[in-house]
N, C-alpha and C positions, 0 to 999 in steps of 0.2 A: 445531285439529282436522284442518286440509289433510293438516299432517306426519303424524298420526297414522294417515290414511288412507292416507297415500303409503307410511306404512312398512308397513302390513297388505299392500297390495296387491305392494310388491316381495316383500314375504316369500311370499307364497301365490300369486307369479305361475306356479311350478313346476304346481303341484297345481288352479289355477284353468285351465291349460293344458290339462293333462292331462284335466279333467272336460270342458270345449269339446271337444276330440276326442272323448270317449264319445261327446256326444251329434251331432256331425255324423257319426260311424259310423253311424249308426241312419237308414235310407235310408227316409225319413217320406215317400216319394212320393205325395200324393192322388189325384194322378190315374189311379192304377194299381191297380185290385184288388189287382196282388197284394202289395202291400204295408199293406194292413189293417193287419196285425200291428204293422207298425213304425212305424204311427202309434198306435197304443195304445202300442207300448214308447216311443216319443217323448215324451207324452202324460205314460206313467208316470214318466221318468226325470226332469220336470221337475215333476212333482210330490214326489214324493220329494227333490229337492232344495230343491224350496219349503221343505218342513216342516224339511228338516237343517239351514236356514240359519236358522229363528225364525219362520216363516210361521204360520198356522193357517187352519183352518178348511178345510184344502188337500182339495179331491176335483174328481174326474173326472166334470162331468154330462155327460148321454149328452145327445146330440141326436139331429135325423135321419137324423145324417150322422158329420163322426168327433167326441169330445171334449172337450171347452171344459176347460182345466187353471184352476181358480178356487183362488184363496187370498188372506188375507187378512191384516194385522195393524192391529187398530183402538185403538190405545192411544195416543193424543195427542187429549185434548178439546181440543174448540174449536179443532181443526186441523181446515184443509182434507182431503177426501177424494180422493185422484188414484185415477185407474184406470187401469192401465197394461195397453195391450192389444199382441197378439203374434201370431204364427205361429209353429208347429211343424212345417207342411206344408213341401217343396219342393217345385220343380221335377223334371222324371225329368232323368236326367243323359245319356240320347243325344241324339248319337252319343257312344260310350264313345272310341273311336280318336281323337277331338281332345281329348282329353284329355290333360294332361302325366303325367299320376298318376290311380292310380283314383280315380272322383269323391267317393266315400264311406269314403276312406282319406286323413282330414287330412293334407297335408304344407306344411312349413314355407318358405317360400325367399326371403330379404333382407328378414326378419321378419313378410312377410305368409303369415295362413293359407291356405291353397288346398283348398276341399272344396265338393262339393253345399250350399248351403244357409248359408255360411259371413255371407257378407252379404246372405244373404234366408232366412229373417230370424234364423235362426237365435243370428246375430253378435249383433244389435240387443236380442234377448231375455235369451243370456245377458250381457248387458253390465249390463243393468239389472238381475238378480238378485245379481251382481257388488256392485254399488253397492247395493244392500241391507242384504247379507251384510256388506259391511263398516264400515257403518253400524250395523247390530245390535251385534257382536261388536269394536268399537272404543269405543260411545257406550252399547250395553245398550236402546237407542229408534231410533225415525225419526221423523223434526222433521213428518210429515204425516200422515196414515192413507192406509193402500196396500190397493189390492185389485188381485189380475191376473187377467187374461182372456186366456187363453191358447187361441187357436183352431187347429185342425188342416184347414181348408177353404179356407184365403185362393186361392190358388192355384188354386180349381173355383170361386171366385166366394160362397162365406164362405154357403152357403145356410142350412146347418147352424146359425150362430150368429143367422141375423137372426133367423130363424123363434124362438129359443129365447130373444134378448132381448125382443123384440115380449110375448114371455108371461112374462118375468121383468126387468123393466127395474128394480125395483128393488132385486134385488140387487148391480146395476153401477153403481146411481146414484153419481156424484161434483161435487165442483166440478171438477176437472181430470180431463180424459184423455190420457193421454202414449200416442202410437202409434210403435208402434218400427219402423215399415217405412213408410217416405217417401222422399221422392228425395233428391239430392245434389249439390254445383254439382260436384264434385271431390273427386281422392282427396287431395288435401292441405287443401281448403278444406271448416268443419265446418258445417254448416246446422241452425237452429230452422226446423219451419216450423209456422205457426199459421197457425188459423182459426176458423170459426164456422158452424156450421149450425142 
């Protein structure tokens, strides 16, 4: 199965590119008014790729704040259930002039990406749709049941989502939660990190 993934993934490394830059174009700033928008088109754009890659159940609840992107594929009885949570917010990108490139115009250089939001968390999130997607479309299954929580407020402090799990905790209920924005020792060295609350 490794080979099988390894060759999905070089094949569709072009076009799995390509879709990463759409969605780091998309200047999902939270902290800014006036980027509302672009966190609803973040929001959407990863939604709709939920559902093109095998997702269901994919919608946008509203909170009191921006979005929660939710979807779902439950078809492995008696498999654990992970819930894999995210951000779609960034950071604002001033000052723009220390910038090498605009911040919100992916660019490539000694094959790392360079953009707003690339490794927070943006990176993190699409990587695990990624690993989905070619799990679905190599195998036709995923060896667990997957739900994502995709939040747009990390970044202001996530007020949006507490409030809206506190009142729906069990639609996220899982045995596992995978978070895809945690620290790192290094950019060559890869880190798990676990816990328990």
């Amino acid at each position: 199965m490794i080979e099988q993934l390894e060759q999905y993934f070089s094949a569709q490394r072009p076009q799995h590119l390509e879709q990463f830059k759409q969605l780091l174009r998309i200047p999902s700033v939270s902290t800014q008014s006036v980027h509302k928008n672009d966190i609803v088109r973040a929001a959407t754009f990863l939604a709709d790729h939920l559902r093109t890659i095998g997702f269901e159940n994919v919608e946008l609840l509203p909170t009191s704040g921006n979005p929660i992107v939710y979807a779902d594929w439950l078809h492995a009885p008696d498999k654990p259930k992970v819930t894999v949570y995210g951000h779609y917010d960034v950071q604002p990108a001033e000052p723009f002039e220390l910038w090498q490139t605009p911040p919100f115009e992916p660019d490539i250089r000694d094959g790392l990406v360079y953009a707003r939001g690339a490794s927070d968390d943006k990176g993190q999130v699409f990587l695990h749709l990624k690993a989905f997607e070619a799990l679905l479309a190599t195998t036709g299954k995923l060896p667990v049941n997957v739900k994502f929580c995709l939040e747009g407020e990390e970044e202001i402090g996530s007020a949006g989502i507490i409030d809206f799990l506190a009142e729906h905790s069990e639609r996220f209920a899982a045995d596992i939660v995978v978070v895809s924005d945690t620290g790192m020792l290094g950019p060559n060295q890869p880190a798990i990190c676990y816990g328990l609350r």
